[in-house]
N, CA, C and O atoms as a GROMACS GRO file, in nm:
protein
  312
    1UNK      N    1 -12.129 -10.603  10.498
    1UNK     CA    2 -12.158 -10.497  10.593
    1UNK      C    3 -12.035 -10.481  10.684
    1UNK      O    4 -11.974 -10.566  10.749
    2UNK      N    5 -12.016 -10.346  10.672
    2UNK     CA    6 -11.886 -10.337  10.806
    2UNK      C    7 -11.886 -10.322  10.960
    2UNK      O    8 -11.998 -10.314  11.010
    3UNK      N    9 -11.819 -10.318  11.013
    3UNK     CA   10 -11.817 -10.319  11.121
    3UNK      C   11 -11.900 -10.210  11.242
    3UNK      O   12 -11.967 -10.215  11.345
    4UNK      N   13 -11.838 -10.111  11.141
    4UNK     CA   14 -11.964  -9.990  11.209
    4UNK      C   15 -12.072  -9.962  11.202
    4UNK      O   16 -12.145  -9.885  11.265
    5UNK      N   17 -12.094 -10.072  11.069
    5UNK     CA   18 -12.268 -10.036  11.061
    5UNK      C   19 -12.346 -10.119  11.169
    5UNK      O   20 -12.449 -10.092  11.231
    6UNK      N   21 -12.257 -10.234  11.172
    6UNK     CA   22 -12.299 -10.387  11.234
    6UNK      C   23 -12.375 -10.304  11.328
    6UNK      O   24 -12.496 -10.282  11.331
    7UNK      N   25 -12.226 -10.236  11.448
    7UNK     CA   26 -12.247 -10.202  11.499
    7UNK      C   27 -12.325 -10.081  11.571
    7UNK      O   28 -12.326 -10.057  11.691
    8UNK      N   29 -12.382 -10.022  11.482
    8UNK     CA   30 -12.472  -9.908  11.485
    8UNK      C   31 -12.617  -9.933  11.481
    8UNK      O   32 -12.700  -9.861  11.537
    9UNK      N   33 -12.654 -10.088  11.379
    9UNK     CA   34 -12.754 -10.152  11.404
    9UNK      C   35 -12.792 -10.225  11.524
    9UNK      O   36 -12.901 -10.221  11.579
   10UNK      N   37 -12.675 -10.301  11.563
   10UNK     CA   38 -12.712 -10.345  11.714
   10UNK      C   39 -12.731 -10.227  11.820
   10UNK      O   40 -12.789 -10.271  11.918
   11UNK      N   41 -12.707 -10.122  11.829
   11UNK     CA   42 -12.716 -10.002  11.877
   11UNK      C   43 -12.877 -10.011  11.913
   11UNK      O   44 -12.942 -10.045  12.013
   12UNK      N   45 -12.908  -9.962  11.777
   12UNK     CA   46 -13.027  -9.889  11.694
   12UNK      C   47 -13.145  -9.998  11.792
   12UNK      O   48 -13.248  -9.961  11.849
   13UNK      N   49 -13.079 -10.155  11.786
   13UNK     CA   50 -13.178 -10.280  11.824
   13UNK      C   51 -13.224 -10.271  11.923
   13UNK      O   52 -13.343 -10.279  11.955
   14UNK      N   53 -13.065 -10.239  12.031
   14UNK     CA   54 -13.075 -10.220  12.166
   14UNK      C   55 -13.163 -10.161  12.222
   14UNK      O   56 -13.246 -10.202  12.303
   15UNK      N   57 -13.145 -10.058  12.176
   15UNK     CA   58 -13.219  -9.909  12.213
   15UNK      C   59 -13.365  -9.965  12.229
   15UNK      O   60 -13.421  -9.968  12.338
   16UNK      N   61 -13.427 -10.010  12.103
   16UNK     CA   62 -13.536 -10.037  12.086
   16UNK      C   63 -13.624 -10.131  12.099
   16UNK      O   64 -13.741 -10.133  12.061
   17UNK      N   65 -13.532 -10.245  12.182
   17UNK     CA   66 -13.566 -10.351  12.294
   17UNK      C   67 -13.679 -10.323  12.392
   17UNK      O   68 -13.621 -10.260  12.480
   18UNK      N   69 -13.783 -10.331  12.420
   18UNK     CA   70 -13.854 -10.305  12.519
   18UNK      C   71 -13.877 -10.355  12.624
   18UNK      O   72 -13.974 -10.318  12.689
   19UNK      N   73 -13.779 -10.468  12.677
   19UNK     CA   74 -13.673 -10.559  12.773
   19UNK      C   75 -13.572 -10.482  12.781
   19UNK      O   76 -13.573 -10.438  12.896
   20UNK      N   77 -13.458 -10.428  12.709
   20UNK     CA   78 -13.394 -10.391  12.768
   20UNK      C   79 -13.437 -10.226  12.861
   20UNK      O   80 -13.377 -10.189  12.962
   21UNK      N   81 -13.541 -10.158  12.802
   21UNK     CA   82 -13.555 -10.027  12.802
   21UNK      C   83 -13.610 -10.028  12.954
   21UNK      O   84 -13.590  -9.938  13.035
   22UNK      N   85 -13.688 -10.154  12.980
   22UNK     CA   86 -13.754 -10.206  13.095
   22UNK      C   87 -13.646 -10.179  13.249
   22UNK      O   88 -13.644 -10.114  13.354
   23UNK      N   89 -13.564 -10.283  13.170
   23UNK     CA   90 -13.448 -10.286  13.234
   23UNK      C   91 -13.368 -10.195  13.306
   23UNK      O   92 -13.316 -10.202  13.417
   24UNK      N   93 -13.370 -10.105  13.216
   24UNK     CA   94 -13.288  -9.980  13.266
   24UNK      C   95 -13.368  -9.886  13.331
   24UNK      O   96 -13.321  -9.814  13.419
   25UNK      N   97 -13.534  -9.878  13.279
   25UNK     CA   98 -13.583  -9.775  13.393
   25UNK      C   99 -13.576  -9.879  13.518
   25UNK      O  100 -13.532  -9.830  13.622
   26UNK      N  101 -13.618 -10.036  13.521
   26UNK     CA  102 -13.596 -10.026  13.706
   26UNK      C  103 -13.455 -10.054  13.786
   26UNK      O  104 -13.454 -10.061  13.909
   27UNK      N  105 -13.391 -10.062  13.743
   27UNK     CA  106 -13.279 -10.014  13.774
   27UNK      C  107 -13.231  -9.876  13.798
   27UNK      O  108 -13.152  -9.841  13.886
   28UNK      N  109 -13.281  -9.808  13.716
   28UNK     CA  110 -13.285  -9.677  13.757
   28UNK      C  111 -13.362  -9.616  13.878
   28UNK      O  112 -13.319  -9.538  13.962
   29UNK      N  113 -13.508  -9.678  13.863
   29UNK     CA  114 -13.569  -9.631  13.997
   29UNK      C  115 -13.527  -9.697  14.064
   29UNK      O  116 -13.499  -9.634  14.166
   30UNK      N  117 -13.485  -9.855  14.077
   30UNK     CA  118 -13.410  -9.852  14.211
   30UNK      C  119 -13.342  -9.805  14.301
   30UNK      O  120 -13.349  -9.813  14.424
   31UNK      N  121 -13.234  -9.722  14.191
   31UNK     CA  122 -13.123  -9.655  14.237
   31UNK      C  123 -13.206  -9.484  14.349
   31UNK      O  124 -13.194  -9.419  14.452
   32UNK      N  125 -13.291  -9.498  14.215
   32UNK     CA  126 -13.368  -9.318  14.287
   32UNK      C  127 -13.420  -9.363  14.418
   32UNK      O  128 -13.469  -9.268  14.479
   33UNK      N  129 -13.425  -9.467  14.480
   33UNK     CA  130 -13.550  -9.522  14.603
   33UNK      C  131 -13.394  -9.507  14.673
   33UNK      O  132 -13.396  -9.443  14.778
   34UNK      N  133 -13.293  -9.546  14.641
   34UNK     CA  134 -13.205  -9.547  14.730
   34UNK      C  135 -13.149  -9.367  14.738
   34UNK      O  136 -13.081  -9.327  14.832
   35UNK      N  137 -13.172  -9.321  14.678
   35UNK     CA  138 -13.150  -9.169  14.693
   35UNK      C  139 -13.280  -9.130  14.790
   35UNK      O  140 -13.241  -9.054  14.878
   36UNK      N  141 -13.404  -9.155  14.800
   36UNK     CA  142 -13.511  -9.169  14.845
   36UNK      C  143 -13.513  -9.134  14.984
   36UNK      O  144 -13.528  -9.038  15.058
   37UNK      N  145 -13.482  -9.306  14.984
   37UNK     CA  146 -13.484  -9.373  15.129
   37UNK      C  147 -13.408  -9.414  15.214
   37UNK      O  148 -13.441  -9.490  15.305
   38UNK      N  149 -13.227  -9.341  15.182
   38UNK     CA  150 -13.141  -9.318  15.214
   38UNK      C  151 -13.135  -9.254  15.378
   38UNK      O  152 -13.224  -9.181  15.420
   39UNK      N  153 -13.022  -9.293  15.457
   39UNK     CA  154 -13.038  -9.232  15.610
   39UNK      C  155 -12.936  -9.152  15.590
   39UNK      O  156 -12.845  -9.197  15.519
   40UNK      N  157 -12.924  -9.024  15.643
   40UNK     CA  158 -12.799  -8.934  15.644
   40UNK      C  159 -12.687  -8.950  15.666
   40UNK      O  160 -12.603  -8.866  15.633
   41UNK      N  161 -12.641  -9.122  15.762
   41UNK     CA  162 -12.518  -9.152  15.776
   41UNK      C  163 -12.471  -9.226  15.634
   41UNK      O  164 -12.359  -9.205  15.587
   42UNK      N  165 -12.547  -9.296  15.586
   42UNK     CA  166 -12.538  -9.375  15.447
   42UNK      C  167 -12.494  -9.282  15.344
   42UNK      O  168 -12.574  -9.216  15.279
   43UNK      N  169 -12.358  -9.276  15.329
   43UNK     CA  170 -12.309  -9.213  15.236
   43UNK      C  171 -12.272  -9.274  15.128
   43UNK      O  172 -12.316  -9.249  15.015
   44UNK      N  173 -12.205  -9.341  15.150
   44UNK     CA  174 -12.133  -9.457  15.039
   44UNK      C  175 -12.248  -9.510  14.976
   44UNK      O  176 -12.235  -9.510  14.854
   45UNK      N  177 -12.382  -9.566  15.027
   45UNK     CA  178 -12.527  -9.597  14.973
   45UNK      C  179 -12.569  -9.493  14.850
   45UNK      O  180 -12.603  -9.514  14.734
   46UNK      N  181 -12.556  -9.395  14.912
   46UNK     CA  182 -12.562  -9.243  14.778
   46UNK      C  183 -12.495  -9.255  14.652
   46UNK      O  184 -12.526  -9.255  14.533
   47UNK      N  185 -12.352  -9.271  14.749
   47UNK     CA  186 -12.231  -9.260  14.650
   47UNK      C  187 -12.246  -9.406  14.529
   47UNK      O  188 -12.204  -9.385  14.415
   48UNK      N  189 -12.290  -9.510  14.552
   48UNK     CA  190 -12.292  -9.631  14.467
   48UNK      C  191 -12.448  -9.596  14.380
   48UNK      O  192 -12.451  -9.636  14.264
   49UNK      N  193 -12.515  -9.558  14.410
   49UNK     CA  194 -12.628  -9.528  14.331
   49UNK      C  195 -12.646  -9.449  14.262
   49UNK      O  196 -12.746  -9.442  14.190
   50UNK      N  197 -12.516  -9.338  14.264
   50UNK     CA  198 -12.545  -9.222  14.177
   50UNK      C  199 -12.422  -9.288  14.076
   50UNK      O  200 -12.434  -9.281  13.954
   51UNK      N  201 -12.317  -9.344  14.135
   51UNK     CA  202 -12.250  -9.408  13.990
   51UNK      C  203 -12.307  -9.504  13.949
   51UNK      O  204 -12.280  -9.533  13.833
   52UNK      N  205 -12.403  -9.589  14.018
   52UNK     CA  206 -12.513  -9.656  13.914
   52UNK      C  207 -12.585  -9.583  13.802
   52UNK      O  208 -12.573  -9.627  13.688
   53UNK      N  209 -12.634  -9.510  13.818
   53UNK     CA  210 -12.750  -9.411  13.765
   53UNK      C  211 -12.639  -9.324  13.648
   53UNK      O  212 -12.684  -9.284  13.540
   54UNK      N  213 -12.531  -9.308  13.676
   54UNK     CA  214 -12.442  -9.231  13.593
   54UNK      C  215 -12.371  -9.331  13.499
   54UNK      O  216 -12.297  -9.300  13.406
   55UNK      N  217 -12.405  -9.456  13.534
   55UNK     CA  218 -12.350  -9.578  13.423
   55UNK      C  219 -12.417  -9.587  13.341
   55UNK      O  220 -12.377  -9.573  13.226
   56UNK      N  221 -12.566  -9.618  13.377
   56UNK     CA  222 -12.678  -9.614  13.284
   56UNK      C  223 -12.676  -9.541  13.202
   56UNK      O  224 -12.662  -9.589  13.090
   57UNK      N  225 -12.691  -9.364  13.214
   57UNK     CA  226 -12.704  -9.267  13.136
   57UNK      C  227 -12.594  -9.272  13.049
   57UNK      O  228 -12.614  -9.238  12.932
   58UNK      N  229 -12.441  -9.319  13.095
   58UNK     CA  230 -12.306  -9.356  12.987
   58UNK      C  231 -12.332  -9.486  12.884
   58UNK      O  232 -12.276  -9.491  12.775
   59UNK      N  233 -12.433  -9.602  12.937
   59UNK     CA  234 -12.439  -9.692  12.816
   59UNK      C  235 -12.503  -9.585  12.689
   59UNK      O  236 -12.449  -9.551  12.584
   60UNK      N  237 -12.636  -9.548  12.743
   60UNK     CA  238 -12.705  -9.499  12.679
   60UNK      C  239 -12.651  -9.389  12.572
   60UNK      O  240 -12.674  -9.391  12.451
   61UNK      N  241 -12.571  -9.288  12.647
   61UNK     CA  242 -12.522  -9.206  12.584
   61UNK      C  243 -12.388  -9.251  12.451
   61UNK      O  244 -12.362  -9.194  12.345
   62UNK      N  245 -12.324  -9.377  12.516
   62UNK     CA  246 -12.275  -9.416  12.402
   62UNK      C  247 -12.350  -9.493  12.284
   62UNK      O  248 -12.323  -9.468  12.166
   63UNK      N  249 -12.426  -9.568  12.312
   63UNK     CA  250 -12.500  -9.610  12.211
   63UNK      C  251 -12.602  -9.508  12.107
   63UNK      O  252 -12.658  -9.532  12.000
   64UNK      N  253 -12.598  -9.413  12.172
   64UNK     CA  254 -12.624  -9.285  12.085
   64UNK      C  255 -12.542  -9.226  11.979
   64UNK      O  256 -12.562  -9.175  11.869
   65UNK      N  257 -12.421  -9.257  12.070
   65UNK     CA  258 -12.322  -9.187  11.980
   65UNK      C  259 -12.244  -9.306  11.833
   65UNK      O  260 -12.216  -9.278  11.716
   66UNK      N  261 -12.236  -9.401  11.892
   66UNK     CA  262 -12.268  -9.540  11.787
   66UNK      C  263 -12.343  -9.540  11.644
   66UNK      O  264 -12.317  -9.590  11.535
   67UNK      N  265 -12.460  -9.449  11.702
   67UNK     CA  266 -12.539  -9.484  11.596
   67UNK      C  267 -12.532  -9.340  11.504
   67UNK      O  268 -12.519  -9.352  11.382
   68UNK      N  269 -12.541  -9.196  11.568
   68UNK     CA  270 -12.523  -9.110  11.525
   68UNK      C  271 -12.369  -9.106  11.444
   68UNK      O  272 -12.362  -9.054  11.332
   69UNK      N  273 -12.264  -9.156  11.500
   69UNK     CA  274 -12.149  -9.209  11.389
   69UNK      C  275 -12.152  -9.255  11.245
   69UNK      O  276 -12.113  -9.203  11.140
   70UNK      N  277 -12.186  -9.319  11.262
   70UNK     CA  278 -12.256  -9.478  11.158
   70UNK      C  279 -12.339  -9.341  11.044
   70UNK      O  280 -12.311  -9.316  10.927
   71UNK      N  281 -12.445  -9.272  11.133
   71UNK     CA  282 -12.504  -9.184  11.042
   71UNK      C  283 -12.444  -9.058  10.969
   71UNK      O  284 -12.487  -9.020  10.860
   72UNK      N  285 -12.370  -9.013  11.019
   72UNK     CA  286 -12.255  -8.920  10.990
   72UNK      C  287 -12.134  -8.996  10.855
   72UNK      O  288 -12.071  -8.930  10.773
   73UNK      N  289 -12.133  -9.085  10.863
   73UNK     CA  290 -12.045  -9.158  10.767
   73UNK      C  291 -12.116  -9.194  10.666
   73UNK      O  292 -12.084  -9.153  10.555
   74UNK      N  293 -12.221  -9.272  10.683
   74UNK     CA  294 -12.293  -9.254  10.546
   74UNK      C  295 -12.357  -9.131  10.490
   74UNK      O  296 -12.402  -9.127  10.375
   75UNK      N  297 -12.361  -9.025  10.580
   75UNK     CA  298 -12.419  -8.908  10.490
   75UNK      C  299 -12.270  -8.828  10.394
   75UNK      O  300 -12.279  -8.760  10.292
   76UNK      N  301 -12.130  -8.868  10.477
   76UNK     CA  302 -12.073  -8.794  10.426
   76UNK      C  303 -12.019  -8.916  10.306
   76UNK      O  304 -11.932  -8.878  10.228
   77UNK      N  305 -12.067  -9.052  10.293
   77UNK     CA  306 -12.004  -9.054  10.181
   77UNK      C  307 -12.119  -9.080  10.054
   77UNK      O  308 -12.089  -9.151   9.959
   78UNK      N  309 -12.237  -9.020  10.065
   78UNK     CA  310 -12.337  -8.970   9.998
   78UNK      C  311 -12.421  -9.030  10.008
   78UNK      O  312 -12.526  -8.999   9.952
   0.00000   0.00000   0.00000
């Protein structure tokens, strides 16, 4: 098995972890409580939670693209 598949399966695993999936929604709502419950001088508080929240959505979005790769290569080589 090569490397991209490896890796497209651990993808595929990730994803479908229900620990990790856990994971990332509370972390995520954490971040939203701090958008929440944020005071108007707390800027930088904003500012770290929305590049939290924008990290998350980048694992995710790459491990999408990981796996949709992986699938694209084996369709094109039949």
């Amino acid at each position: 098995m090569d490397n991209s598949k490896m890796r497209a399966e651990d993808a595929k695993r990730l994803k479908q972890d229900s620990t990790f999936q856990l994971l990332l929604k509370e972390v995520r709502e954490n971040q939203k409580e701090v958008f929440a419950n944020s005071a108007a001088d707390e800027i930088e508080r904003r500012e770290e939670a929305h590049a939290i929240l924008r990290a998350t959505n980048e694992m995710v979005a790459h491990l999408d693209s990981v796996v949709t790769a992986e699938t694209l290569l084996e369709l094109r080589k039949g």
